[in-house]
N, C-alpha and C positions, 0 to 999 in steps of 0.2 A: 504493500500500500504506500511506503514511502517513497517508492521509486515510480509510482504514478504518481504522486501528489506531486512529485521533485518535477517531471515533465510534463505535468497539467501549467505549474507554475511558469515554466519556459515559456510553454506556450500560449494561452489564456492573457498571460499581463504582458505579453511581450510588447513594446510602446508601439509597433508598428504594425501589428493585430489588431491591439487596441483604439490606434489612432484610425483603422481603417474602417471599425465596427463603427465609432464615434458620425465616422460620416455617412456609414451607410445609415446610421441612425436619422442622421439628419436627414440625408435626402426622402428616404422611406416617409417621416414623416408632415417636409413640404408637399408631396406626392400624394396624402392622405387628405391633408388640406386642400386642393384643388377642386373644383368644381364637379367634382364625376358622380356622375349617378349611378345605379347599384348595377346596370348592365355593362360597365365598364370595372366593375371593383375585379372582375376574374379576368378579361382582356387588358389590362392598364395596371393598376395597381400591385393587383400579387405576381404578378410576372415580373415586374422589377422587384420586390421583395426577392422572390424564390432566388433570382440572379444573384443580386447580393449574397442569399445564405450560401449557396454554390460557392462564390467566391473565397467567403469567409474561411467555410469546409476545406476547400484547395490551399489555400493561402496557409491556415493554419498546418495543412499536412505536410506541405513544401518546408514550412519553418519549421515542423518538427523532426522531419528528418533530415534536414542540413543543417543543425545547431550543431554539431560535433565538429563539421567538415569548418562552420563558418568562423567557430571559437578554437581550432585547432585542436582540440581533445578527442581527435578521430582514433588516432594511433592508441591511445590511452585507454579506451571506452571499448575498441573493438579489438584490442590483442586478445582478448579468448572468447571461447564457446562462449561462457556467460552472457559476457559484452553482447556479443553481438547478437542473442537474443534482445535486446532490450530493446528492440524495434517491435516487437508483437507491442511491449508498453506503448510506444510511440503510437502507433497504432490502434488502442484501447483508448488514448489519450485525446487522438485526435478526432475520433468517431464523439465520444464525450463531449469537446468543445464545439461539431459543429453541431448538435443537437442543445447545448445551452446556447448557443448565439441563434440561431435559430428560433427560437421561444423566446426569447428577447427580443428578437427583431421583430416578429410577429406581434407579439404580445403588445408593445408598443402603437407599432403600427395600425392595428386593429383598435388598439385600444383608442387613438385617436379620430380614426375612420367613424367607428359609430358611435363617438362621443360628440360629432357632429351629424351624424345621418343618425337617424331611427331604422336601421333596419334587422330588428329581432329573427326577424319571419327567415332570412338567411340562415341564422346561426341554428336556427330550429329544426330546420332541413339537414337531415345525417346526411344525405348522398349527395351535397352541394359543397357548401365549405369544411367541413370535417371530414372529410373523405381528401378534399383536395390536400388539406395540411397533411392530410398521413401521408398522400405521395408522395408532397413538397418535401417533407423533412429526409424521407427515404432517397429523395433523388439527390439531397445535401450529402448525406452519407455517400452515395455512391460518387459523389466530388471528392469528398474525404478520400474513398479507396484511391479513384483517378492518381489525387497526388500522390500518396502514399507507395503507390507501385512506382511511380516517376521518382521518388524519391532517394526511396529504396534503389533503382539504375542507375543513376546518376549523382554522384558524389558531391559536384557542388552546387550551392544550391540556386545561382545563376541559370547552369544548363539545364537544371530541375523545371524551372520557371520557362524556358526556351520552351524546353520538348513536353512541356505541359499545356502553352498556346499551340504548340503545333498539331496537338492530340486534338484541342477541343475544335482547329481548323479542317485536321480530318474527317471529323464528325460530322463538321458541316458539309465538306463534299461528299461524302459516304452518301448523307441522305437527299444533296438536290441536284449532282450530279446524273444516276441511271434515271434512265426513262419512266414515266408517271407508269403503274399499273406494276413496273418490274418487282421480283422477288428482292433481289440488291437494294433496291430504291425503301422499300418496308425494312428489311431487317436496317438499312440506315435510321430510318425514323425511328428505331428502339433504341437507338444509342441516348447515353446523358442528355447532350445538346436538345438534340430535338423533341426529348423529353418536355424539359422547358420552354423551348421553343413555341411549342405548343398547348402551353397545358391551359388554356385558356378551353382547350378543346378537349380536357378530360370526361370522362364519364358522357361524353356525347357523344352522337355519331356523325358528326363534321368533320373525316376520314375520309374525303373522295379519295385519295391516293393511297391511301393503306390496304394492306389486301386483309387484314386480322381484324377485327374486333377487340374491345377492350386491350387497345396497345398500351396503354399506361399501366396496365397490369403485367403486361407479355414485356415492357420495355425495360420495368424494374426487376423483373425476375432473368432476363436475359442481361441486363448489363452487370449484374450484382455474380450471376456462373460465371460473369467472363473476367471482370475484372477480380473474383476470387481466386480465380485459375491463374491469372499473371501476378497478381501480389505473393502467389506461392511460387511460381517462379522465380522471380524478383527474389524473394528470397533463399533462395537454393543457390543461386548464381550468387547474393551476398555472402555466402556462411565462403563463399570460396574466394574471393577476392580477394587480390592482394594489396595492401594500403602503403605499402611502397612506389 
């Protein structure tokens, strides 16, 4: 427990986590403030939320696993087996903080939203907004993992950051690159990206180009096998590394 608490602390108060939460705070809730009416709170509003939590999830998993490389305490931390288990913690650690930053953003956010709108009748609805925050939060996490394997590959935490935009740029040609109707083109639209991308569109059937049903279901249980399958990799290929 100490040695999560040691690497919750790394990462949760780190000033440039913090500092960025600070703003996502802010904008989320100028953004709440704005004029929008309740058909816009799922197209407009939580979609930039969600992006945020995303970010936050990444950002913190990138900064928790290149604290070692970035404070030089690489050699030190990972010269044995133990050591470099201590990435599973990093990884418990950073699943944790983007699930507190997450309910805080929201929380906030909402809390502002319909402290100026009346609209109860939303929150009353399971299959509307409570259904979307489970996604939302599940698709943060699966940010989390994103960085965490990236992490885990790449040593510092610069090119961690590179080949982490370049992941989320593949995602995006995966799903608008193949032809409307193609099998390529759907399993693209499972990926993180266009998870969000879309979730204005969840639990609806405004999917002309999906060939599945219920993709927000199919998109979280497909990127969560895949990206568990590479964070085990990722780590197989770390236990063998050599930090020379």
């Amino acid at each position: 427990m100490r040695i999560l608490w040691n690497e919750f602390k790394k990462v949760a108060f780190a000033p440039t986590l913090l500092g960025f939460v600070v703003l996502c705070l802010l904008i989320s809730i100028g953004v709440a403030l704005v004029e929008y009416g309740i058909h816009l709170l799922f197209s407009a509003v939580l979609p930039l939320v969600f992006a945020e939590s995303c970010l936050i999830a990444l950002f913190a998993a990138l900064l928790s696993m290149g604290y070692e490389n970035a404070h030089g305490t690489e050699t030190l931390v990972y010269s044995t087996a133990t050591g470099r288990n201590i990435i599973w913690c990093k990884l418990a650690v950073t699943v944790t903080v983007g699930f507190v930053f997450f309910c805080l953003l929201m929380y906030v956010t909402l809390a502002v939203f319909f402290a100026k709108y009346d609209y109860s009748a939303v929150w009353s609805d399971n299959v509307s907004l409570r259904a979307t925050l489970v996604v939302a939060v599940l698709l943060a996490e699966l940010f989390a993992l994103l960085g965490c394997t990236v992490g885990i590959l790449f040593r510092r935490m610069r090119t961690a950051c590179t080949a982490a935009a370049f992941s989320c740029c593949g995602m995006y040609a995966w799903g608008a690159l193949p032809r409307i109707g193609s099998v390529m083109r759907s399993i693209g639209l499972l990926t993180p990206f266009w998870l969000w991308r879309r979730s204005e569109q969840w639990f609806t059937q405004s999917y002309e180009d999906m060939l599945w049903a219920n993709f927000e279901t199919l998109g979280l249980l497909w990127s969560f096998a895949v990206l568990t399958a590479m964070i085990a990799l990722a780590a197989c290929l770390f236990r063998r590394r050599s930090l020379t």
